[in-house]
Structures are given as C-alpha cells and as structure tokens.
N, CA, C and O atoms as CSV, one atom per row, in Angstrom:
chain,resi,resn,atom,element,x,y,z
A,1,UNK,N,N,-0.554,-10.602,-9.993
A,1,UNK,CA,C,0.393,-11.570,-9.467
A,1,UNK,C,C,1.429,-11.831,-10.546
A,1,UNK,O,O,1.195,-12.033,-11.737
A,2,UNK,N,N,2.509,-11.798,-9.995
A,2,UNK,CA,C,3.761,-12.178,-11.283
A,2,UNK,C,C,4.285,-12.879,-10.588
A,2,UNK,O,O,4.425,-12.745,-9.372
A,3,UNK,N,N,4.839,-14.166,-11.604
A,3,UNK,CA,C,5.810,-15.192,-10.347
A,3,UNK,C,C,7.551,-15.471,-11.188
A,3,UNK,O,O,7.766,-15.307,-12.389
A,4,UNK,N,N,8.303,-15.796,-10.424
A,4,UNK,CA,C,9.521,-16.470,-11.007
A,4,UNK,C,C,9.614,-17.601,-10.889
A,4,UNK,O,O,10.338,-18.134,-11.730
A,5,UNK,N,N,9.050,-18.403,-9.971
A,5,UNK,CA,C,8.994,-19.559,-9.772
A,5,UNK,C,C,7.650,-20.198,-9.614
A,5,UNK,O,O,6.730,-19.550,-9.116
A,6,UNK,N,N,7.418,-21.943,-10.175
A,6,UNK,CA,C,6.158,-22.132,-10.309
A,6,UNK,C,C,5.545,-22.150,-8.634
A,6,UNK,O,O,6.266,-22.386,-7.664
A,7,UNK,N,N,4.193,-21.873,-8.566
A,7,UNK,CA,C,3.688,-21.222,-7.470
A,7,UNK,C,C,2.096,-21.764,-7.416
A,7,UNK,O,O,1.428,-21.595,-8.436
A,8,UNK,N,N,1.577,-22.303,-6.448
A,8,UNK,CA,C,-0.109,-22.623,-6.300
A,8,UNK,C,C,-0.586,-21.551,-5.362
A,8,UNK,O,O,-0.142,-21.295,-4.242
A,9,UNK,N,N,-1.531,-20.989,-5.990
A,9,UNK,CA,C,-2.369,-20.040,-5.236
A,9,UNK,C,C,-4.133,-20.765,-5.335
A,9,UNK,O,O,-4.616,-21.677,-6.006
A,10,UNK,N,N,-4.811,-19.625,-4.091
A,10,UNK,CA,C,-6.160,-19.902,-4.435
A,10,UNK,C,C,-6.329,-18.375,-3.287
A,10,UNK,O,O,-5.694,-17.881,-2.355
A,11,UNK,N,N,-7.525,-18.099,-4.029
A,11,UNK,CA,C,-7.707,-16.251,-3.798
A,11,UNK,C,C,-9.258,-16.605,-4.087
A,11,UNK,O,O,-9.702,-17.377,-4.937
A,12,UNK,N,N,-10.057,-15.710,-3.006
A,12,UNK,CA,C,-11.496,-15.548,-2.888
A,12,UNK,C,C,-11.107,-14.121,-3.170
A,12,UNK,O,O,-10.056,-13.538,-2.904
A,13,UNK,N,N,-12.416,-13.607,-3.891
A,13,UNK,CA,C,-12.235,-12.209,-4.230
A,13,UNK,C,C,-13.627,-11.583,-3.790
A,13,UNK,O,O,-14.655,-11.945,-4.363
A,14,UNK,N,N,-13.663,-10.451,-2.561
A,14,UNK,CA,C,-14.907,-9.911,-1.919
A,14,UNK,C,C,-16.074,-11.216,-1.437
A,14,UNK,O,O,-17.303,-11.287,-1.457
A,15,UNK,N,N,-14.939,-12.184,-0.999
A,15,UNK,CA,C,-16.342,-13.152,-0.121
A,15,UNK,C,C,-16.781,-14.120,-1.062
A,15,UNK,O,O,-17.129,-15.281,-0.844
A,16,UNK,N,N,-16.721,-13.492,-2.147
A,16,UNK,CA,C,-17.810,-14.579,-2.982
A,16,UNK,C,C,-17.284,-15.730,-4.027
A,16,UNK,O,O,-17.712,-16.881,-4.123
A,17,UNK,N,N,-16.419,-15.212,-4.655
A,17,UNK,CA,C,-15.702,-15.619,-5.839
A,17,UNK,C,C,-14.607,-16.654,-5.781
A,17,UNK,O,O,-13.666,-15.980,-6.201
A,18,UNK,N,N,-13.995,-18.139,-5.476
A,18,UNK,CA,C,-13.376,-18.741,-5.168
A,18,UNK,C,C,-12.107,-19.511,-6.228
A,18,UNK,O,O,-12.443,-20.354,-7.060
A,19,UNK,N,N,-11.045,-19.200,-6.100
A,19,UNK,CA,C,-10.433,-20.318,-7.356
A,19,UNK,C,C,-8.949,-20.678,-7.146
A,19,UNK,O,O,-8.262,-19.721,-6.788
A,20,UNK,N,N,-8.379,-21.726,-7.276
A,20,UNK,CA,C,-7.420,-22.274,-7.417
A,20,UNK,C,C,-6.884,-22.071,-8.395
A,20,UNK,O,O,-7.525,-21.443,-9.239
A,21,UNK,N,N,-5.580,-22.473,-8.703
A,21,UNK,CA,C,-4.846,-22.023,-9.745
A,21,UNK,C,C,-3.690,-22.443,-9.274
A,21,UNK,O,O,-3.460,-22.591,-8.073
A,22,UNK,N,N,-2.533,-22.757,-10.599
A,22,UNK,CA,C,-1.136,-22.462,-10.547
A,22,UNK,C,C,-0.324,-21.982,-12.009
A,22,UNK,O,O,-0.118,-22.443,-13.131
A,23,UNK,N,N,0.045,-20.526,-11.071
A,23,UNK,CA,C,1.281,-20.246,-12.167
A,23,UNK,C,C,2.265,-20.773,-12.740
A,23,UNK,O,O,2.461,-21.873,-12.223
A,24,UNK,N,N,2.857,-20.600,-13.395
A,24,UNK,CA,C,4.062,-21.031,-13.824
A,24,UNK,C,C,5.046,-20.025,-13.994
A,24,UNK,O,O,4.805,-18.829,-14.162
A,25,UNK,N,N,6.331,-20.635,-13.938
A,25,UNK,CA,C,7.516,-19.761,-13.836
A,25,UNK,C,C,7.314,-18.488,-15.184
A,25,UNK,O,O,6.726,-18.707,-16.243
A,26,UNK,N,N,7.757,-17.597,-14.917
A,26,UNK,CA,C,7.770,-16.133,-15.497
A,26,UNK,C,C,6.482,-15.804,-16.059
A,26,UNK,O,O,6.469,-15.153,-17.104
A,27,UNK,N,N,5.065,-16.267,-15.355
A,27,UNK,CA,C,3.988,-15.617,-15.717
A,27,UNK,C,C,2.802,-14.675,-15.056
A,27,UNK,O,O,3.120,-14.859,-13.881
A,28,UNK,N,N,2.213,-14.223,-15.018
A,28,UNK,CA,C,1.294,-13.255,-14.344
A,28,UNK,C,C,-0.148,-13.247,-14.640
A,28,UNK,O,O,-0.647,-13.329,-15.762
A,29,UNK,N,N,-0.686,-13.152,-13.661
A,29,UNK,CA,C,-2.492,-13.119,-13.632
A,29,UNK,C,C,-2.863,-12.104,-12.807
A,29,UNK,O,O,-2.433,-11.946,-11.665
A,30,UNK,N,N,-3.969,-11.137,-13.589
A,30,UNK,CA,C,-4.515,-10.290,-13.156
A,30,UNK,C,C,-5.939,-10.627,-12.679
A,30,UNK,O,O,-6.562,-11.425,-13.380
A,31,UNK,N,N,-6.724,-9.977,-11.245
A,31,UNK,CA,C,-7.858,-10.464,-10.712
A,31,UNK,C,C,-8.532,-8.488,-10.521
A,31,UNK,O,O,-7.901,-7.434,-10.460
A,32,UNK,N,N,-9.530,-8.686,-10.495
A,32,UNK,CA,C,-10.561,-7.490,-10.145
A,32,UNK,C,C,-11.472,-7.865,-9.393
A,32,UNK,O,O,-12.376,-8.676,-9.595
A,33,UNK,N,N,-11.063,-6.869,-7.943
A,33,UNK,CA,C,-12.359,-6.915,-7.450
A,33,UNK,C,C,-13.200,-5.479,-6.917
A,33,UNK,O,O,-13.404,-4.561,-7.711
A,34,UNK,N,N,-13.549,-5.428,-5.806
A,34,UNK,CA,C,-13.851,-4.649,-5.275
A,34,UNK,C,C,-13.653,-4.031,-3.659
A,34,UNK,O,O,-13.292,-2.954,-3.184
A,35,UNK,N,N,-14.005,-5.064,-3.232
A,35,UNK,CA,C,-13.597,-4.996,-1.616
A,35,UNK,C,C,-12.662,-5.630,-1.452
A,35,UNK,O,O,-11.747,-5.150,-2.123
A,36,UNK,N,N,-12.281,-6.689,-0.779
A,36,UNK,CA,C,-10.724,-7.402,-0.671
A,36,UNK,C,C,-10.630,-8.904,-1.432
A,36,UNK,O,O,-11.521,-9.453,-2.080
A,37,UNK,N,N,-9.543,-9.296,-1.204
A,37,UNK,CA,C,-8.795,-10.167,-2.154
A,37,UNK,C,C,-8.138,-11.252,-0.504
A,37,UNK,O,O,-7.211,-10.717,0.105
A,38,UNK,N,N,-8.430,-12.030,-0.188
A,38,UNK,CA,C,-7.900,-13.233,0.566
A,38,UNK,C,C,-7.152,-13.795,-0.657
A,38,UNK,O,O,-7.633,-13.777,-1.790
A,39,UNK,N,N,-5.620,-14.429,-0.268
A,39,UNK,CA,C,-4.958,-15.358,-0.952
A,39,UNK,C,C,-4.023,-15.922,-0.227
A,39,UNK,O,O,-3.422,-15.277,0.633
A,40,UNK,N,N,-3.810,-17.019,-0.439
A,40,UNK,CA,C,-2.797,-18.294,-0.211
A,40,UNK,C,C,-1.733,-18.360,-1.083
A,40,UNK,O,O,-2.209,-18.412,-2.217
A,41,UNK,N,N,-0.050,-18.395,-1.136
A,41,UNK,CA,C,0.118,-18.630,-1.712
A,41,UNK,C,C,1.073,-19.576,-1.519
A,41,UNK,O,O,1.772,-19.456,-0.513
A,42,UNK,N,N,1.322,-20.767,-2.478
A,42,UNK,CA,C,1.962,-22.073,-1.923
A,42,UNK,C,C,3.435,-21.873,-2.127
A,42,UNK,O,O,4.082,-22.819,-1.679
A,43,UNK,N,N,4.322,-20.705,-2.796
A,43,UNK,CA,C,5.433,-20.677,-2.953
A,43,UNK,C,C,5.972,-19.323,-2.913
A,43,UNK,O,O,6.373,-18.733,-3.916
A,44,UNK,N,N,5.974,-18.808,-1.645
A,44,UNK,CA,C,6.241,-17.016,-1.570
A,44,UNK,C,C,7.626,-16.797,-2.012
A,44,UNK,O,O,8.149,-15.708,-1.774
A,45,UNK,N,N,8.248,-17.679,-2.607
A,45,UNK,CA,C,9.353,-17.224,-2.663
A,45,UNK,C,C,9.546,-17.330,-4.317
A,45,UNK,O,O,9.389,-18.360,-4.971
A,46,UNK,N,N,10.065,-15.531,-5.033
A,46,UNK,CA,C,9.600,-15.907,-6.586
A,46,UNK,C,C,7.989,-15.099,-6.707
A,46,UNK,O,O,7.508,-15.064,-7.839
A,47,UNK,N,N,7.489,-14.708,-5.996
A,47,UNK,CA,C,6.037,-14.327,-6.126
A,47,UNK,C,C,6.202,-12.459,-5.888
A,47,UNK,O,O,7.057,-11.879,-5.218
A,48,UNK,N,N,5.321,-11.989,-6.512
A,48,UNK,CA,C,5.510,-10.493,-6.686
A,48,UNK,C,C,3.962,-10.713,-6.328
A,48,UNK,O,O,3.521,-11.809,-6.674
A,49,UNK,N,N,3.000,-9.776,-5.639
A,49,UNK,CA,C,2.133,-9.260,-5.561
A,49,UNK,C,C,1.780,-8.284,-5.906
A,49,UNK,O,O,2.617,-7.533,-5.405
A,50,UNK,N,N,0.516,-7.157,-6.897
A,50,UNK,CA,C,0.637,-5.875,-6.868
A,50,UNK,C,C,-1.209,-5.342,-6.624
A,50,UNK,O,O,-2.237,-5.998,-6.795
A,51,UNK,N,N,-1.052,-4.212,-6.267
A,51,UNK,CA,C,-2.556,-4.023,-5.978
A,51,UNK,C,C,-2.693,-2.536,-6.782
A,51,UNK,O,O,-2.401,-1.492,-6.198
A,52,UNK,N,N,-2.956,-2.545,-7.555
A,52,UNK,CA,C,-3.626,-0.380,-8.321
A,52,UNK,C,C,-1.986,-0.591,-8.864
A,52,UNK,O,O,-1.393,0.482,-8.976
A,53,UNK,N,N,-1.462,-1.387,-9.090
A,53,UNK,CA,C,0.126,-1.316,-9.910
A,53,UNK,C,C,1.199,-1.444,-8.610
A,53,UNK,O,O,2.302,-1.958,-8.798
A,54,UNK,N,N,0.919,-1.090,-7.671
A,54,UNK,CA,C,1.956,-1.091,-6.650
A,54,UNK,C,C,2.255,-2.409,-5.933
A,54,UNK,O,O,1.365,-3.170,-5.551
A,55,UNK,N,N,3.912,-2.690,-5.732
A,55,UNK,CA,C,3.766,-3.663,-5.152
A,55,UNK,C,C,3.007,-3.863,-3.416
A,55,UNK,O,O,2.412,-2.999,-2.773
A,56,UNK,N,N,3.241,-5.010,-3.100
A,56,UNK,CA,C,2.803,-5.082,-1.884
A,56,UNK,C,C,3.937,-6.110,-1.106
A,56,UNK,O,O,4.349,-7.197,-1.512
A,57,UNK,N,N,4.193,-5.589,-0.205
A,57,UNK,CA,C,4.972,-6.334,1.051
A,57,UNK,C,C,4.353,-7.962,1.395
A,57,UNK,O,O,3.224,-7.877,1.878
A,58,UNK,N,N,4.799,-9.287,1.266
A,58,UNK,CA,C,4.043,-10.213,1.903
A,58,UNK,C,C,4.399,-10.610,3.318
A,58,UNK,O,O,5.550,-10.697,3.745
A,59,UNK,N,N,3.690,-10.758,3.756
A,59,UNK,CA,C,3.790,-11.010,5.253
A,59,UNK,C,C,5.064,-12.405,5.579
A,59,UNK,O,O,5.568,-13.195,4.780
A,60,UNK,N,N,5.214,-12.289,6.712
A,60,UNK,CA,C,6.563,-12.939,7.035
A,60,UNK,C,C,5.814,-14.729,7.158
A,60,UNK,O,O,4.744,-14.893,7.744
A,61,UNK,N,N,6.315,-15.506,6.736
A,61,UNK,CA,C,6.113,-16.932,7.521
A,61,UNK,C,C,7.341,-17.554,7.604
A,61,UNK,O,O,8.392,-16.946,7.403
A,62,UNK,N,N,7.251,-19.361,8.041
A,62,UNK,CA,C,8.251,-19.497,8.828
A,62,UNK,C,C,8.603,-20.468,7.604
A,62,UNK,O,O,9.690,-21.008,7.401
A,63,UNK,N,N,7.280,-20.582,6.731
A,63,UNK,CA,C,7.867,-21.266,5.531
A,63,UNK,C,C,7.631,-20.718,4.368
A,63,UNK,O,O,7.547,-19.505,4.180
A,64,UNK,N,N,7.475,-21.848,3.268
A,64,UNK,CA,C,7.227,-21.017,1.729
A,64,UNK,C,C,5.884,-20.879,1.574
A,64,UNK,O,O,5.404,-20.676,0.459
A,65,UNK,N,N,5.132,-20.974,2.678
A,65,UNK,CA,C,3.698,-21.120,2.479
A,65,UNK,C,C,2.982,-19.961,3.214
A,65,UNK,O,O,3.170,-19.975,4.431
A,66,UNK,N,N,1.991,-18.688,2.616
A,66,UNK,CA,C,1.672,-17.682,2.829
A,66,UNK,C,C,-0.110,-18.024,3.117
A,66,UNK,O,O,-0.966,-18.300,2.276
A,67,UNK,N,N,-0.232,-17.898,4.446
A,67,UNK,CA,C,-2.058,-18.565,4.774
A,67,UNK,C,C,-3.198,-17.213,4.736
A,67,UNK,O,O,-3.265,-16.338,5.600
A,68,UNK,N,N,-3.871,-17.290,3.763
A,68,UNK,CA,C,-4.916,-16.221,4.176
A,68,UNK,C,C,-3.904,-14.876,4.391
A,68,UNK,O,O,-3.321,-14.593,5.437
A,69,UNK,N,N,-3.875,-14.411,3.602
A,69,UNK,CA,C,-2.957,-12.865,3.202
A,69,UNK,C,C,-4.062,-12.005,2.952
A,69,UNK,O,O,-4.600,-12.398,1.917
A,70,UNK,N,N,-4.713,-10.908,3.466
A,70,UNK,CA,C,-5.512,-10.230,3.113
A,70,UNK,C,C,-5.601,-8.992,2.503
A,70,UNK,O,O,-5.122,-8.100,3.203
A,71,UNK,N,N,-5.959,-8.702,1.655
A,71,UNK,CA,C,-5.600,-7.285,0.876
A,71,UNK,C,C,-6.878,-6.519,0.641
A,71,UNK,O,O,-6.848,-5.427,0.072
C-alpha cells in the first residue's frame, strides 16, 4: 500500500489476521499473505494498491470510501 494522502485502512489477511491502521501522507506498508487480502479503505483517493509489485485497479464507489475490496 502506498498513499499520498492520509488514509484509514483495516485489512484481514486469509480469514484470520485482523488490523486497523492509518497511513500517513507519502508512506507505505507492506502485508504477506497467502490466500486473499479483504481491505477497506477510508480514503481511495491518494491510495496506490500493489499485489507481487503490480498495481491493482480499485473498484469504483460513489465515495472516498472503498468497502471490503477483495484481492
């Protein structure tokens, strides 16, 4: 995850693993899992996603708020 703008996420990783968090402007956090990655993120706008290095497309909403994104 890389952001430009400050941003609240929370990401379960393969079912089990649960956590909240917030970035801050121009920083990045890396997660490992195995099977998939659920995330929320509270400010899609400013937010880069990447999965094996590549980015990823985020799904469309009607606001700045991204529900259960599944990867």
């Amino acid at each position: 995850i890389k952001v430009e703008e400050n941003s609240w996420f929370n990401m379960t990783i393969d079912d089990a693993r649960e956590e909240d968090f917030i970035l801050p402007s121009g920083s990045q956090k890396t997660f490992s899992g195995r099977e998939r990655f659920r995330i929320t993120i509270g400010n899609k706008n400013g937010t880069q996603l990447f999965l094996n290095g590549e980015p990823l497309n985020l799904p469309e909403s009607p606001d700045e708020v991204i529900r259960d994104f599944e990867v």
